[in-house]
VOGU-3710 file (C-alpha; in Angstrom, 3 decimals, decimal comma):
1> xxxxxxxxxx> 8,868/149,966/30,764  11,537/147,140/30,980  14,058/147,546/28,035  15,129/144,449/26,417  18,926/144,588/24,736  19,624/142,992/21,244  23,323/142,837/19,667  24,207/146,036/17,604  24,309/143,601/14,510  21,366/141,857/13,425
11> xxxxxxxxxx> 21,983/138,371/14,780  20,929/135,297/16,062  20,650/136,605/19,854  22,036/133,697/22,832  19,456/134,301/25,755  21,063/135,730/27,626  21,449/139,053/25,564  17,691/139,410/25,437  17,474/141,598/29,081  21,042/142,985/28,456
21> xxxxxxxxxx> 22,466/146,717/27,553  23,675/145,833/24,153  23,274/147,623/21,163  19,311/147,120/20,839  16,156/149,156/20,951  13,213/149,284/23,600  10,447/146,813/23,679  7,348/146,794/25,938  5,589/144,085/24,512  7,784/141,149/25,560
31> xxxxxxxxxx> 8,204/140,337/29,011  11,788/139,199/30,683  10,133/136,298/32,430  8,390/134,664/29,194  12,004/134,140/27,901  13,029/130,528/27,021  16,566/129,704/28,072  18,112/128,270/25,342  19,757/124,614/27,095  22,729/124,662/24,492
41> xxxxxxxxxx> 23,768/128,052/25,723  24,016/127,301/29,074  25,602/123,585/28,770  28,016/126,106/26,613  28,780/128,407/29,237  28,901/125,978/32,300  31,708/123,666/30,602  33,610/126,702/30,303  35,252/126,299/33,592  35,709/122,825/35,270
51> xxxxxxxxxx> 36,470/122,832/39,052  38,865/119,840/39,861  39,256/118,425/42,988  43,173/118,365/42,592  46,125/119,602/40,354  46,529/118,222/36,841  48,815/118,806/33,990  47,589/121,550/32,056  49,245/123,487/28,672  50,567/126,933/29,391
61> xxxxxxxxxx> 47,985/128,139/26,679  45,834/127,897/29,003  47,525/128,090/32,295  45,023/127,549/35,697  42,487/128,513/33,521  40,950/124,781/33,751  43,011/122,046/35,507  41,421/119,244/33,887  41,598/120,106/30,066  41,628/123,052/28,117
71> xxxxxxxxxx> 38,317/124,486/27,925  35,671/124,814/24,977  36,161/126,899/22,114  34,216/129,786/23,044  30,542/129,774/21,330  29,728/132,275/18,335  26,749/134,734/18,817  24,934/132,439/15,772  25,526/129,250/17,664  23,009/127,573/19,249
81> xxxxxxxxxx> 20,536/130,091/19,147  17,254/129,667/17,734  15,304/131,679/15,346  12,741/132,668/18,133  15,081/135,267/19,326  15,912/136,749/16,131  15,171/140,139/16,112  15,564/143,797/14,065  16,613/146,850/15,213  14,033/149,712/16,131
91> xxxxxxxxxx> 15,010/153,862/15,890  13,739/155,063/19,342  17,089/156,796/19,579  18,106/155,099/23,066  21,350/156,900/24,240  23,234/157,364/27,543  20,983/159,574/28,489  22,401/163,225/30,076  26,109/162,556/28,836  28,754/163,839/26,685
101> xxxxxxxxxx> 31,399/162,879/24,036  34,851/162,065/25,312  37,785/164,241/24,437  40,698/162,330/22,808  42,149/160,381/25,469  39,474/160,987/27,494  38,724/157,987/29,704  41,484/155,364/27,414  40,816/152,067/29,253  37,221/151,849/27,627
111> xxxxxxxxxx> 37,298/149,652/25,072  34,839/148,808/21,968  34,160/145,337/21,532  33,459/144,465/18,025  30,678/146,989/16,887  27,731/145,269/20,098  29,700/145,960/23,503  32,027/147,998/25,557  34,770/147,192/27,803  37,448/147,947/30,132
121> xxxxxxxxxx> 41,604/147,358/29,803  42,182/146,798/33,644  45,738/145,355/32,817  48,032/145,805/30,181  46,913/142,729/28,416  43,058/141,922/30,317  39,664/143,693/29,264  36,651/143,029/31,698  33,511/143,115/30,177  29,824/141,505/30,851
131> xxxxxxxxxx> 29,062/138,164/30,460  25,547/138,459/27,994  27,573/139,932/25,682  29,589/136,646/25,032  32,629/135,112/24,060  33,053/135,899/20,194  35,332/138,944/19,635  38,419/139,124/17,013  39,191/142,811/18,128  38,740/144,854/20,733
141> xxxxxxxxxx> 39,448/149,018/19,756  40,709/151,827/21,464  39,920/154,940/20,740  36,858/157,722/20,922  35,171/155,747/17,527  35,366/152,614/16,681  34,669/152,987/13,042  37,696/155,188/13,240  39,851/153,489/16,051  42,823/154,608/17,387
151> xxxxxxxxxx> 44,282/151,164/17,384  42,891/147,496/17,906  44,462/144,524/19,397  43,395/140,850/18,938  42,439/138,656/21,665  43,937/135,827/22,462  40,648/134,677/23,966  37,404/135,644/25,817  35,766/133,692/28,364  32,360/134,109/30,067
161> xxxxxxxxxx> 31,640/133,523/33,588  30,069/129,653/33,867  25,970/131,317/34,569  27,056/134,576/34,575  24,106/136,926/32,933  21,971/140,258/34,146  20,092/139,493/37,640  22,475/137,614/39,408  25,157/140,054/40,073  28,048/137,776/38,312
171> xxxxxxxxxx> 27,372/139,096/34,793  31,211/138,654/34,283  33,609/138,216/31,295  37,187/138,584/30,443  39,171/138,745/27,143  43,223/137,913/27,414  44,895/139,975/25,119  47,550/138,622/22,444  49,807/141,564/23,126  50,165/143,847/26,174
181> xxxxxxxxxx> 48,599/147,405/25,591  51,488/149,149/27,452  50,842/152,898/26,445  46,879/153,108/28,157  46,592/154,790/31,718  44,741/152,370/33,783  42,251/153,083/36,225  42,690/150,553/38,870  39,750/148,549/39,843  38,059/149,344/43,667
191> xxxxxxxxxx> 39,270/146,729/45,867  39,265/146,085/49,461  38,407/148,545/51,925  37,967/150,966/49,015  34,528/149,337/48,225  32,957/151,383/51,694  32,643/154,365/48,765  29,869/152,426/47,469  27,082/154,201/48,818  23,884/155,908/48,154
201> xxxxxxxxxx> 24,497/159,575/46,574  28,359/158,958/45,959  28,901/160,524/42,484  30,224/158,088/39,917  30,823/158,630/35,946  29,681/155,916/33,443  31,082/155,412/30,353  30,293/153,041/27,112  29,719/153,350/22,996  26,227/152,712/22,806
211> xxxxxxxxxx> 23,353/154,770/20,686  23,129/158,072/21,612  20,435/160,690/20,706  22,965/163,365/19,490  24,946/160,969/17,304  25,044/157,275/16,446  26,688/153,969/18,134  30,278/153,405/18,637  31,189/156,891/19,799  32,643/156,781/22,944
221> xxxxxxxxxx> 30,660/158,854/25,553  30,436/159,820/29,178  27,815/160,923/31,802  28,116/161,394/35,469  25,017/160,435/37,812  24,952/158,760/41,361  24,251/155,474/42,991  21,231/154,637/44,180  21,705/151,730/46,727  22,073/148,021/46,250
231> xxxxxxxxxx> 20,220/144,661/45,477  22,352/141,385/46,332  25,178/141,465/44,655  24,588/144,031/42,216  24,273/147,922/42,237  21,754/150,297/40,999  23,073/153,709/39,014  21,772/156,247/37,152  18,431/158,194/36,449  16,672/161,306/36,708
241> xxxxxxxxxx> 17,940/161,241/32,631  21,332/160,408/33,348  21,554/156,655/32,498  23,904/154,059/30,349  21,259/152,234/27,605  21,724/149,578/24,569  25,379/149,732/23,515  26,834/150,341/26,574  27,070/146,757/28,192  30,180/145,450/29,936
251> xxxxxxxxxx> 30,844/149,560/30,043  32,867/150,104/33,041  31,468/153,006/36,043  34,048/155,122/37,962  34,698/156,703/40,850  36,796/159,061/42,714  38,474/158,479/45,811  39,148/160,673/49,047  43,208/161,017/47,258  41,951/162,389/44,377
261> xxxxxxxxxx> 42,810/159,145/42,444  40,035/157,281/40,351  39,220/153,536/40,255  37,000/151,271/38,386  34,213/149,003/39,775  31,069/148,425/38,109  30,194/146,238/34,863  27,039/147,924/32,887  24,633/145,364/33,046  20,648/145,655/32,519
271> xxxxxxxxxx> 18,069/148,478/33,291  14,624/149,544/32,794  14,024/152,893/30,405  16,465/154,431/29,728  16,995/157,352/31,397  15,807/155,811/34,282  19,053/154,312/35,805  20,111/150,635/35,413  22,090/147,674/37,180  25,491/146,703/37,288
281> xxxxxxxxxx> 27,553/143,651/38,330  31,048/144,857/40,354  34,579/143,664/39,402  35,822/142,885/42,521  32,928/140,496/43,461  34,437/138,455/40,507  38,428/138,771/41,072  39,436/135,709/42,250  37,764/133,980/39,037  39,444/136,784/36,859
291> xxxxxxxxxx> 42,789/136,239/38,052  42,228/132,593/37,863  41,298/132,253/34,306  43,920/135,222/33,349  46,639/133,740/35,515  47,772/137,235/35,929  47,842/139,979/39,189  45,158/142,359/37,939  45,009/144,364/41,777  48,535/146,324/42,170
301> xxxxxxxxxx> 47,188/147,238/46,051  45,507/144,174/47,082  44,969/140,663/46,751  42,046/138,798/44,828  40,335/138,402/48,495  40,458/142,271/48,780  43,269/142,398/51,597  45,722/145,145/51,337  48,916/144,294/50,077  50,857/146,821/47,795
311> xxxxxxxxxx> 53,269/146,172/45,180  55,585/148,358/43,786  52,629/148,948/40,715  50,362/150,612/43,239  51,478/154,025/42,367  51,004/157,319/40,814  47,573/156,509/39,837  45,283/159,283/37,546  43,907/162,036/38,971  42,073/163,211/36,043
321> xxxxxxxxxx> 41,363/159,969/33,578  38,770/161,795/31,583  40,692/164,415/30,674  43,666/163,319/29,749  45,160/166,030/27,719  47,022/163,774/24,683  46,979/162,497/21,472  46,560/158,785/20,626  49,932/158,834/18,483  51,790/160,361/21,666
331> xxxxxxxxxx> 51,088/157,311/23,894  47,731/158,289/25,110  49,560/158,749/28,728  49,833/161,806/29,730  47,087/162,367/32,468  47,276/163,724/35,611  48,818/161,011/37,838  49,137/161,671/41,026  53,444/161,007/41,962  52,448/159,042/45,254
341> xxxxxxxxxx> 52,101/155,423/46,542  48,667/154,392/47,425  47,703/153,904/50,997  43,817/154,089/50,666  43,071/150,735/52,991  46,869/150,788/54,758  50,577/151,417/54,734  52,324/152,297/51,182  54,464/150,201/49,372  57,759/150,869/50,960
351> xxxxxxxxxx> 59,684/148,650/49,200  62,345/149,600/46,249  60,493/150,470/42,798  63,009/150,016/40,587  65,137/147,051/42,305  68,436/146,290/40,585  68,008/143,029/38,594  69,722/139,949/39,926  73,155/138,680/38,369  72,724/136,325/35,491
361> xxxxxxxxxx> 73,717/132,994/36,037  76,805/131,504/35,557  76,906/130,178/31,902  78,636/127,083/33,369  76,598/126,127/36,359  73,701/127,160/38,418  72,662/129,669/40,317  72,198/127,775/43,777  72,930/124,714/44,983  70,484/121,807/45,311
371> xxxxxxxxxx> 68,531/123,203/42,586  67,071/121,600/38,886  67,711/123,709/35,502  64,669/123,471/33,374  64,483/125,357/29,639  62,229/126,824/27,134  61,394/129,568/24,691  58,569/132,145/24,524  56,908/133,500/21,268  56,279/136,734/23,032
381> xxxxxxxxxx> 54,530/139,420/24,908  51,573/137,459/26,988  53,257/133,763/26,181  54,003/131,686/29,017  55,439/128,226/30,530  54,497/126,131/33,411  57,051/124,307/35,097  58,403/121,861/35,847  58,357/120,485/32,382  54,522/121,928/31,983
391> xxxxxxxxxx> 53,538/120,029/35,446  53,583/121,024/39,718  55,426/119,781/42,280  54,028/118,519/45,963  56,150/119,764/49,194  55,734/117,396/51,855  56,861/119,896/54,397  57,075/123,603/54,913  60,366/125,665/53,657  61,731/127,564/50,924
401> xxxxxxxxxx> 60,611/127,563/47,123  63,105/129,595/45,171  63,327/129,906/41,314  66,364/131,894/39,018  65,156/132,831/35,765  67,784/134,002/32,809  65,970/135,055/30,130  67,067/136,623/26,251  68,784/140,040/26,087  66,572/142,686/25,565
411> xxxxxxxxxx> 63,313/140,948/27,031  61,546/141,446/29,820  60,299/138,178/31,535  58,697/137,570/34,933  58,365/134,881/37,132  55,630/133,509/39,604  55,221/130,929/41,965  51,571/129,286/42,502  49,784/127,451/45,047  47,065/124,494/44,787
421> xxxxxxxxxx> 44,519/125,947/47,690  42,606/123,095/47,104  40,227/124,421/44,200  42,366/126,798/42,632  45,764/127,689/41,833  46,768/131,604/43,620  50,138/133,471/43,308  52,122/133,304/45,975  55,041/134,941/45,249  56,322/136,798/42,242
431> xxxxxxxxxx> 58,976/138,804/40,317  57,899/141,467/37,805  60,650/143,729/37,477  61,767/145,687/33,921  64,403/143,001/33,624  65,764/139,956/31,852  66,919/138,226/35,244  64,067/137,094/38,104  64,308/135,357/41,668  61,549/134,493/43,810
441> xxxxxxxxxx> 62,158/133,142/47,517  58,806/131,816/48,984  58,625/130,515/52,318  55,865/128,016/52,069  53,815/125,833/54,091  53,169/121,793/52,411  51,382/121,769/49,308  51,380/121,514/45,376  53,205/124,183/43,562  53,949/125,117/39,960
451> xxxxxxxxxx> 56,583/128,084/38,824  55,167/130,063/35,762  57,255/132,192/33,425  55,877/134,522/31,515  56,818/137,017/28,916  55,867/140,826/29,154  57,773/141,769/26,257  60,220/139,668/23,914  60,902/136,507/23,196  63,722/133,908/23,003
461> xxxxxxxxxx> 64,783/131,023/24,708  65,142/131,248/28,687  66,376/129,388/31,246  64,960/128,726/34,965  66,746/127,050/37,912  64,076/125,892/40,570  64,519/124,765/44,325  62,149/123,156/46,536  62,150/122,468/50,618  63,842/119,194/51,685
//
C-alpha cells in the first residue's frame, strides 16, 4: 500500500506533505492522485525565488538570494491550508524499519527539525532538508533526542525550493543558520565524479528521527540497506525491512567511498510501506540553487556544477561518522578523520592550509593604489555586506578585481568576489582564512560584479579597499 505522510503535530497539512515521510501514519484508503493542490500553497512557494533578467540592488539580509526584492516571509504549516487535509494521527507503529539507535555522537550532522522532520548540517551554518516539510522552523536540534537535545540553534531562515515536493526529484529545502555550528563533523555532500557510486547494490546508511517500533519519535536512529536503481531524477533505497518511514523526511542517506571517507547525498523523500524501501531527491542535483539562496561555498572539493576544484577545506574528512566516540559537551568532534587531502575525482589541494594572513593596512592610507575604501560593521557570526555601498559594479573589459579587507581584532571575516552569469550571481574568487585580514585577486573576463564580506565569527566595524580593471 502507498503510505501517505502527515506532520508529527496535529496540523493543518500544506499539500504537499500529504505523500511525504513526515511524522504520520499509513493510510490505504486515500489515493495520492485524488489530492487537491491547494493554489495558495503553490503561488506561496513559486514567489519564493524570482529569476531576474539582470543585477539589482539587493540587502545583504538576503544576499543573491532574490535580485529583485527580498523574498516572502516563509508560509506557516496552518497557512493556507484547508480543513480537507486535516488529519489525526493513527498507532500502526511505522518505524525505520531494520535499524538501530545512534550512539552519542553517532552520525552529528542529522538534525531534528522542530518535533515533524529531520535534517542535515552540510556547513557550519546550512541544514538541507526536503521541501514538503516546509518553511516554518524556530529551531533546529542536535543531538540523539530531541526532547532532550544536545543543543539547538535558531534559524535565520528556511526556504523551500519554488515546486519542489515528492515525485519530481527537486524535493529541496534549506535553513540558514543564525550562528555557525562550528564543533559538528561534517559529512561532505557527494559531488562530481563521486556520484558514479550511485549504483544498484552499493550499500548506503539512512538516518532520521521518525516513529520507530522499539521506541517513539524524535530519537535519532540508523539503518543500513542498499540502492535499488533510479527513476529521473530521484533514487530508490531501502526494503526487504530495512526502510526510512513517517518522521524521517528531509533525513539525509550516506555513503562510503573507495578512501574510506563518507559523504552525504540523498534527501528522504516519499515511499510506499514501510519496510518496503522509499524515494529520495539528491543534494547535488540541487547545489547551484543551494549555494545561491545561501550565498555560501557548501562543496570544499568541487564547484556547484560538480567540477573538481579543491580548497584548502577538502581535507581530513570522517572515516567513521557513526561512531564517533565523544560526548556532546566535548565538542562532538572527535571521529575518525582521515589526516589526508581528498583526491576522489582529481589532484589534491596542494596549496598552503594555513596561509599567513596578509598585513593590515596602513591606518593612514590604502592598501593599493587606484583603489576605493568602502566601510561597515557586522553584528556577527553569519552577518554579511554587499559592496559597493550594498550594490555591483559592471567591468567593461577583462582584468584584475582585487579587494583588502581589515576587519576587528579578534574576528574572523572572509571575503568573496561574485559574478552576474546572466541568471545568477556565482563565487568567483574568495578568501576564507582563520584571520582578521583578506585579499582576493581575480582575473576576470567583462561583467557585473559585487564583493561580499561576511563574518564567520565576531563582529565590529571593518574596512574593505576594492579595485576594479581599467
Amino acid at each position: 500500500m502507498m503510505h501517505h505522510r502527515k506532520i508529527h503535530r496535529t496540523v493543518l497539512l500544506t499539500p504537499l506533505s500529504l505523500f511525504a515521510l513526515t511524522t504520520a501514519a499509513c493510510d490505504p484508503e486515500t489515493d495520492p492522485l485524488d489530492t487537491e493542490v491547494d493554489s495558495v500553497d503553490l503561488a506561496v512557494a513559486k514567489g519564493d525565488i524570482t529569476d531576474a533578467g539582470r543585477p539589482a540592488l539587493v540587502r545583504h539580509e538576503d544576499l543573491f538570494a532574490d535580485l529583485a526584492d527580498p523574498p516572502p516571509a516563509p508560509p506557516s504549516f496552518d497557512e493556507g491550508a484547508s480543513d480537507d487535509f486535516s488529519i489525526e494521527e493513527d498507532d500502526e507503529g511505522d518505524a525505520i524499519y531494520g535499524g538501530t539507535t545512534v550512539p552519542a555522537c553517532g552520525w552529528a550532522s542529522t538534525v531534528e527539525l522542530g518535533g515533524s522532520c529531520t535534517g542535515t548540517l552540510v556547513h557550519p551554518q546550512v541544514v538541507i532538508y526536503a521541501a514538503h516539510c516546509g518553511a516554518s522552523y524556530s529551531k533546529i536540534y542536535f543531538g540523539e533526542n530531541y526532547q532532550a537535545a544536545a543543543k539547538s540553534v535558531t534559524p535565520q531562515w528556511c526556504k523551500v525550493y519554488p515546486g519542489g515536493q515528492p515525485g519530481s526529484g527537486n524535493d529541496f529545502a534549506v535553513c540558514k543558520l543564525s550562528q555557525a555550528v562550528n564543533d559538528v563533523p561534517i559529512v561532505p555532500i557527494l559531488m562530481g565524479c563521486e556520484t558514479s557510486n550511485l549504483q544498484a547494490g552499493k550499500q548506503v546508511t539512512l538516518v532520521g528521527f521518525g516513529n520507530a517500533d522499539n521506541g517513539p519519535y524524535g530519537i535519532k536512529r540508523q539503518v543500513t540497506t542498499t540502492i535499488n536503481g533510479f527513476d529521473g531524477d530521484e533514487i530508490s533505497i531501502g526494503g526487504n525491512g530495512k526502510d526510512t518511514c513517517q518522521g524521517d523526511s528531509g533525513g539525509p542517506a550516506f555513503i562510503k567511498l573507495a578512501d574510506g571517507t563518507w559523504r552525504v547525498f540523498g534527501i528522504t523523500s516519499y515511499g510506499g510501506a514501510c519496510g518496503s524501501g522509499g524515494m529520495y531527491s539528491m543534494m547535488h542535483k540541487g547545489m547551484q540553487w543551494f549555494e545561491q539562496q545561501t550565498a555560501l561555498d557548501l562543496t570544499p572539493c568541487h564547484n556547484a556544477d560538480g567540477t573538481w576544484n579543491p580548497g584548502p577545506g577538502c581535507y581530513n574528512f570522517q572515516t567513521n561518522p557513526g561512531s564517533v566516540n565523544d560526548t556532546w559537551s566535548g565538542g562532538c568532534n572527535a571521529g575518525v578523520p582521515s589526516g589526508a587531502y581528498s583526491q576522489t575525482c582529481g589532484s589534491p589541494y596542494s596549496g598552503n592550509p594555513n596561509p599567513p594572513p596578509p598585513p593590515p593596512p596602513p591606518d593612514n592610507g590604502a592598501p593599493c593604489t587606484g583603489c576605493t575604501e568602502y566601510s561597515g560593521s557586522l553584528s556577527g557570526a553569519g552577518d554579511a555586506d554587499q559592496h559597493p555601498n550594498g550594490s555591483y559594479y559592471q567591468s567593461t573589459t577583462s582584468g584584475s578585481h582585487e579587494g583588502w579587507l581589515a576587519g576587528p581584532a579578534g574576528t574572523d571575516y572572509d571575503l568573496y568576489l561574485y559574478k552576474w552569469n546572466g541568471s545568477a550571481w556565482a563565487v568567483v574568487a574568495k578568501a576564507e582564512t582563520a584571520s582578521t585580514n583578506e585579499t582576493v585577486k581575480y582575473n576576470g573576463t567583462a561583467g557585473y560584479y559585487a564583493w561580499l564580506v561576511e563574518s564567520y565569527s565576531g563582529s565590529g566595524a571593518y574596512k574593505v579597499w576594492i579595485k576594479k580593471p581599467n
